[in-house]
VOGU-3710 file (C-alpha; in Angstrom, 3 decimals, decimal comma):
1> xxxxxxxxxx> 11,903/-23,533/-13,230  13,610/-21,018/-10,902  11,261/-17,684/-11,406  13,311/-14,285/-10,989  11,132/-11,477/-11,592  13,079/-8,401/-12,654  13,089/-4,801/-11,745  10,808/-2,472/-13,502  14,093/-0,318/-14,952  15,481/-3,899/-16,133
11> xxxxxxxxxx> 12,037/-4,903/-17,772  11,951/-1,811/-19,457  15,407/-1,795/-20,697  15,302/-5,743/-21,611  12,191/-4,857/-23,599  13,851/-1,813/-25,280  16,154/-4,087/-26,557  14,383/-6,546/-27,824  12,062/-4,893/-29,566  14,613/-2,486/-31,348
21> xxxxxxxxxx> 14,797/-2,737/-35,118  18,420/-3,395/-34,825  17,510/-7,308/-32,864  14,887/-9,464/-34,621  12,233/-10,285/-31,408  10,353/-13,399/-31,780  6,490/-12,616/-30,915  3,876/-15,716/-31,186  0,218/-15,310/-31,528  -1,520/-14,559/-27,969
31> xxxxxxxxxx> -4,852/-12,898/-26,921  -4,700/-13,091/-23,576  -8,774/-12,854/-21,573  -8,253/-10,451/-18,170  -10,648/-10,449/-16,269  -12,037/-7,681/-13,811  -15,450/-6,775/-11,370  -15,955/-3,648/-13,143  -17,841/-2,425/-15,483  -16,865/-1,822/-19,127
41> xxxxxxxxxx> -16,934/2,214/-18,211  -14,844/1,531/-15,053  -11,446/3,524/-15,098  -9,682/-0,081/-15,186  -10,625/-0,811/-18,558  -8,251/2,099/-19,712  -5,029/0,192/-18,018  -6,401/-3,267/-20,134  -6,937/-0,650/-23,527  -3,534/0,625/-23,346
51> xxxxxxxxxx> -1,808/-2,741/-22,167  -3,119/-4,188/-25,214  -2,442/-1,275/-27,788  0,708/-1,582/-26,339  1,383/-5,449/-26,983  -0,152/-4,917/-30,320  2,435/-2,135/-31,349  5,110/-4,147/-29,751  4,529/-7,325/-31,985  2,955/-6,181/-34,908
61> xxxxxxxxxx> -0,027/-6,796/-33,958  0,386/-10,863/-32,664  -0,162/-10,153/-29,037  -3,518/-8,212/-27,145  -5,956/-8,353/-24,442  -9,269/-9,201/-24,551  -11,135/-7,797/-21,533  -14,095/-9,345/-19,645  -16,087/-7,118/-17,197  -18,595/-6,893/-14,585
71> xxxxxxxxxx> -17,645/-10,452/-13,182  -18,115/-12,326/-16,518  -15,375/-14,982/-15,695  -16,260/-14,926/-12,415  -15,708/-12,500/-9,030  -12,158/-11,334/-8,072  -11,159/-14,910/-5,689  -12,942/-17,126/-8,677  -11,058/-15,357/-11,315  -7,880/-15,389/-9,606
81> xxxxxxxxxx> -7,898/-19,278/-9,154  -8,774/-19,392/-12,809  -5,480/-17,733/-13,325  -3,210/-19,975/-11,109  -4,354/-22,919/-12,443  -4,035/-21,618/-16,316  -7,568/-21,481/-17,563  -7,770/-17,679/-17,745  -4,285/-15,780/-18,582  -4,825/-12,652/-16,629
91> xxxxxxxxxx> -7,102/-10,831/-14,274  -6,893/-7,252/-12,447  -8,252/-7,756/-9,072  -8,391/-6,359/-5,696  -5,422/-6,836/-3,487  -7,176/-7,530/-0,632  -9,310/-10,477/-2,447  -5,730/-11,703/-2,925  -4,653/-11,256/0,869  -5,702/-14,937/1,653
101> xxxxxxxxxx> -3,092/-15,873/-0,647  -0,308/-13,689/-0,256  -0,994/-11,512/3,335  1,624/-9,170/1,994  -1,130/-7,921/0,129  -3,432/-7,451/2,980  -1,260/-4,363/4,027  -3,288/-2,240/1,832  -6,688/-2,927/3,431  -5,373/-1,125/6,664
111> xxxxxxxxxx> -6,934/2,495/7,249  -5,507/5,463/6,601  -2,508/3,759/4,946  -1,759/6,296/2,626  -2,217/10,405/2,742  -1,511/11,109/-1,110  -0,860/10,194/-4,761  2,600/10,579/-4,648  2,701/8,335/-1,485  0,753/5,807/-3,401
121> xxxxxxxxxx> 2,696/5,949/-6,793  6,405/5,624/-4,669  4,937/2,154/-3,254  3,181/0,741/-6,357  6,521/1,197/-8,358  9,060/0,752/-5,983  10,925/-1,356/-3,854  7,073/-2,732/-2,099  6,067/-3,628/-5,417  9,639/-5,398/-6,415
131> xxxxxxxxxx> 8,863/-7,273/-2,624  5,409/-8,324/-3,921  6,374/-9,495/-7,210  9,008/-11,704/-6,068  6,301/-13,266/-3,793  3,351/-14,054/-6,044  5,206/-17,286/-8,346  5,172/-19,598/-5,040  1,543/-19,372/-5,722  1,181/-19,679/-9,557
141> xxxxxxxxxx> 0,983/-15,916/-10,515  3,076/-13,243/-11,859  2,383/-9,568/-10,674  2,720/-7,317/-13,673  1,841/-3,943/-12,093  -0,352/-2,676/-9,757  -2,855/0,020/-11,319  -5,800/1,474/-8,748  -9,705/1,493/-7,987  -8,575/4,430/-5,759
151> xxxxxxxxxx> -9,607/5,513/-2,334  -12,941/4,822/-0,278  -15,520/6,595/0,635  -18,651/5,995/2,535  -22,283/6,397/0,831  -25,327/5,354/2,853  -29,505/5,781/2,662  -29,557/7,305/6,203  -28,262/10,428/7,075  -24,954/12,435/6,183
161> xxxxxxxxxx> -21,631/11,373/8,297  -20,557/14,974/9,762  -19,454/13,244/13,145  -17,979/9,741/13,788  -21,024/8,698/15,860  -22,873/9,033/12,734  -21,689/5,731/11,727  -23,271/4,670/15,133  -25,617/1,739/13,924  -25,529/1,717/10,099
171> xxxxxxxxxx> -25,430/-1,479/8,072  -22,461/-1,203/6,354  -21,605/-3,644/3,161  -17,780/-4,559/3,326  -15,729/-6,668/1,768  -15,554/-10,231/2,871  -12,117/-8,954/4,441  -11,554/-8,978/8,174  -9,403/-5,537/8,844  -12,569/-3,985/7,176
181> xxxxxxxxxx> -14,706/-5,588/9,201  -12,748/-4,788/12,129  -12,529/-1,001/10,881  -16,162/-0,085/10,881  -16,809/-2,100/13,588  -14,669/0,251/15,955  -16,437/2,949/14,112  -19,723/1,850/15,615  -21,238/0,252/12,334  -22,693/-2,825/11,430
191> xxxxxxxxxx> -20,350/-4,134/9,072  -22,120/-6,742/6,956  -19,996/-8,863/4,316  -20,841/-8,832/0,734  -19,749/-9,936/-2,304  -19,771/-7,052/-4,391  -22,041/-8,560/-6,922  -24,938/-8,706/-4,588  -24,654/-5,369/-3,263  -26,838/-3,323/-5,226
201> xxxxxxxxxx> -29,809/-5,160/-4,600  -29,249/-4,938/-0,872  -29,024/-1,125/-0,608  -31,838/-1,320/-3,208  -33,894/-3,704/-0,608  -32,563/-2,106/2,514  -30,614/-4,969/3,717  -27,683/-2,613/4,320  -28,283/1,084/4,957  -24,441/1,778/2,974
211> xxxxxxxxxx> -21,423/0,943/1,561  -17,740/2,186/0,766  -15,984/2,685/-2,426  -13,499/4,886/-4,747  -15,980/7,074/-6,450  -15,789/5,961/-10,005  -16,803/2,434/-8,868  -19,987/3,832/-6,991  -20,964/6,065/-10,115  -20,160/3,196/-12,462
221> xxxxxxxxxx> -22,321/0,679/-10,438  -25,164/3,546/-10,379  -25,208/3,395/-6,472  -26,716/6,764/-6,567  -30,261/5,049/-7,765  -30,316/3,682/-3,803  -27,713/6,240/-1,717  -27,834/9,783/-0,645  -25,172/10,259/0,844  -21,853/10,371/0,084
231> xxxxxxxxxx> -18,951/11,479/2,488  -15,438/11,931/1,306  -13,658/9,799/4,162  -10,983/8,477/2,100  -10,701/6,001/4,539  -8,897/2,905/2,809  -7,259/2,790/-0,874  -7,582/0,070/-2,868  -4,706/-1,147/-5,387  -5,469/-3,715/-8,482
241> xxxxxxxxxx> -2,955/-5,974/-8,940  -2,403/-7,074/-12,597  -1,548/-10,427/-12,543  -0,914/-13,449/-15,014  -0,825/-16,715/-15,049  2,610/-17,814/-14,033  1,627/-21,198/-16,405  0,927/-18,689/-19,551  3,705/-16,650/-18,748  6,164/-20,122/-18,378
251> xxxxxxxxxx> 4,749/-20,606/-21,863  6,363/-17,289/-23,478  9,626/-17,290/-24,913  11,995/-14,244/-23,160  10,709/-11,555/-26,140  7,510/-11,980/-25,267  7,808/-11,819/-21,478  9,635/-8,566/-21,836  6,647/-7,221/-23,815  4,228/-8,238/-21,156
261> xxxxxxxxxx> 6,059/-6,906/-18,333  6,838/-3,279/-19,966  3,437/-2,929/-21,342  2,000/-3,324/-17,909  4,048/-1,153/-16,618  3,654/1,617/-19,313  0,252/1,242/-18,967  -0,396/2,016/-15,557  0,277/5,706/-16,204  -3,034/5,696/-18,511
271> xxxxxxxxxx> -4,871/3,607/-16,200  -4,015/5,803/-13,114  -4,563/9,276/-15,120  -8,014/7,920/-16,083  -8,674/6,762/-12,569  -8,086/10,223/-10,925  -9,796/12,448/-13,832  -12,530/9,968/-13,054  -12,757/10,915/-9,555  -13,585/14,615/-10,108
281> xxxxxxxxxx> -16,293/13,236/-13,009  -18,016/10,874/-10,758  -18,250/13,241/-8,076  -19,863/15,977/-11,021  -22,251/13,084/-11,777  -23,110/11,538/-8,451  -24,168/15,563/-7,450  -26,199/15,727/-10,546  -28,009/12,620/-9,935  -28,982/14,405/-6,332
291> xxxxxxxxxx> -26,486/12,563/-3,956  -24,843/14,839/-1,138  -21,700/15,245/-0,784  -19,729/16,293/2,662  -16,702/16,126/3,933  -16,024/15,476/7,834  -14,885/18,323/9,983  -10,655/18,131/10,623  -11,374/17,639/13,992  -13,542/14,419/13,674
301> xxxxxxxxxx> -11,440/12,807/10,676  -8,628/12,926/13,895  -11,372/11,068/15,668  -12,028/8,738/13,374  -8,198/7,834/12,206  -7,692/7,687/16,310  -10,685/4,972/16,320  -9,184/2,963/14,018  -5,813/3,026/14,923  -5,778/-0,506/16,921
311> xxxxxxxxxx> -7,075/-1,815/13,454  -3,144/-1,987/12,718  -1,875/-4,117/15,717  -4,582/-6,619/15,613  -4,497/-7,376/11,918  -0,091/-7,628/12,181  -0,603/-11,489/12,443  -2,577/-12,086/9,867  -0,561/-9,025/7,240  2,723/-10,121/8,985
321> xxxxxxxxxx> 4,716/-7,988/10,768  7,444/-8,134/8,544  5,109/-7,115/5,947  3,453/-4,762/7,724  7,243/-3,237/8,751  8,554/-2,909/5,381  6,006/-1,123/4,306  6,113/1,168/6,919  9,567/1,503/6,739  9,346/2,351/2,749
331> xxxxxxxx> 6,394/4,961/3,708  8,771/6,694/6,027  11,407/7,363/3,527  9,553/8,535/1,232  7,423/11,209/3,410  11,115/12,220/4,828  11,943/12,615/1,128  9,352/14,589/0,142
//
């Protein structure tokens, strides 16, 4: 079967249709399990809530989510293979644990990539995210949306990071990713791969002095219990694909893949408000729980972004260029837009 994934405006209108009282829409029972790293209490859970209230009030009540948390089907690259080959309908992962698979997804592990919101909400919903999706069935998935875990930023046991030769020697968890390794490495850190389940008890043990995540992530995971220090770098932002089986998704008639599609998209907007209110919370918390937090000086964030800068040319091959390009190209227009 030839897959075509529509445009966002199309889904939406396709799914207006279909679902108006004036068409009868044929809707079959599903609950789909998606499966994510996070914690119940994690900001993602709100996208999976309001995907599935949505699919409910779409059907009338024959189609929903059932969420799985904290790795319960498995980490982001286990759960994603469950997905391709049909055993699990959806998960909401990481993009760059999906970068082996698709490197246009490794784009968004590059530093620095974005400065803003906006700039992040004119890529996740438009013509990068149209680029993606028409990329993902050659490997057995379909990309629904793309909601957020947010920006990064660095906690560690050692010292605060008011200068970039503060990083100078600190074991640093990553992600088993290679343009993070490469990024902390020019920072003068000891980047240390990790899968994510493990971390805890390594900052706990002092196998790694720190770590780097979007804030709700490191209060949800209670990193506070083994970090003092947390500085707002902002370094990296990290997108979460949500993605379904492209087997499960064969399986639905046309009504039914509209409903998926739209709902996905519709509920992005509560997953991203809840992400970002989030932010502000966990940084409330993480204080009260008697972590510091700083931000670096201007002048050595321009250091640091400088450091990194060859991160960009020496992970083109393994992004693609072209990749790498469009988006890019896509960021340009809209900063000259804005």
């Amino acid at each position: 079967m030839k897959f075509k994934f529509k445009t966002l405006a199309a889904v939406v209108l396709t799914a207006t249709a279909l679902t108006s009282p004036a068409l009868a829409a044929d809707f079959g029972r599903h609950t789909f399990k998606v499966s994510n790293g996070a914690s119940k209490d994690h900001p993602v859970a709100a996208g999976v809530d309001a995907m599935s209230e949505c699919l409910a009030g779409g059907s009338d009540g024959s189609m929903k989510l059932r969420g799985f948390y904290s790795g319960q089907l498995g980490d982001d690259a286990e759960a994603t293979q469950s997905v391709r080959s049909g055993s699990i309908e959806m998960v909401v992962t990481g993009a760059a644990a999906i970068a082996g698979i698709e490197p246009a997804m490794g784009v968004f592990s590059l530093p620095f990539v974005f400065a803003n919101d906006e700039e992040v909400d004119a890529i996740m919903t438009g013509p990068y995210f149209d680029y993606l999706a028409e990329k993902m069935p050659a490997h057995d998935l379909v990309l629904l949306s793309i909601w957020e875990n947010g920006f990064r930023n660095a906690t560690n046991s050692k010292r605060p990071l008011n200068a970039v030769s503060d990083f100078e020697g600190l074991n640093v968890r990553v992600m088993q990713n290679p343009i993070f390794l490469d990024t902390f490495r020019r920072l003068g850190a000891n980047p240390v791969p990790m899968a994510f389940g493990e971390v805890f008890t390594a900052l706990e043990t002092g196998a790694v002095d720190g770590q780097e995540n979007p804030l709700p992530l490191i209060e949800a995971s209670k990193f506070y219990e083994v970090q003092k220090y947390l500085t707002l770098t902002r370094h990296a932002y990290s997108p979460t694909p949500v993605l379904m089986s492209l087997q499960v998704w064969e399986g639905l008639n046309a009504d039914e893949q509209a409903l998926v599609s739209s709902c996905a998209a519709e509920a992005r907007d509560a997953q991203i408000d809840r992400s970002r209110a989030a932010v502000g919370e966990a940084a409330e918390l993480l204080t009260s729980e008697g972590m510091e937090i700083n931000e670096m000086p201007a002048a050595e964030m321009d250091k640091l972004r400088e450091l990194v800068g060859p991160v960009y040319e020496a992970a083109a091959e393994s992004v693609g260029q072209e990749n790498l390009d469009r988006l890019l190209q896509e960021l340009e227009t809209v900063r000259g837009g804005s």
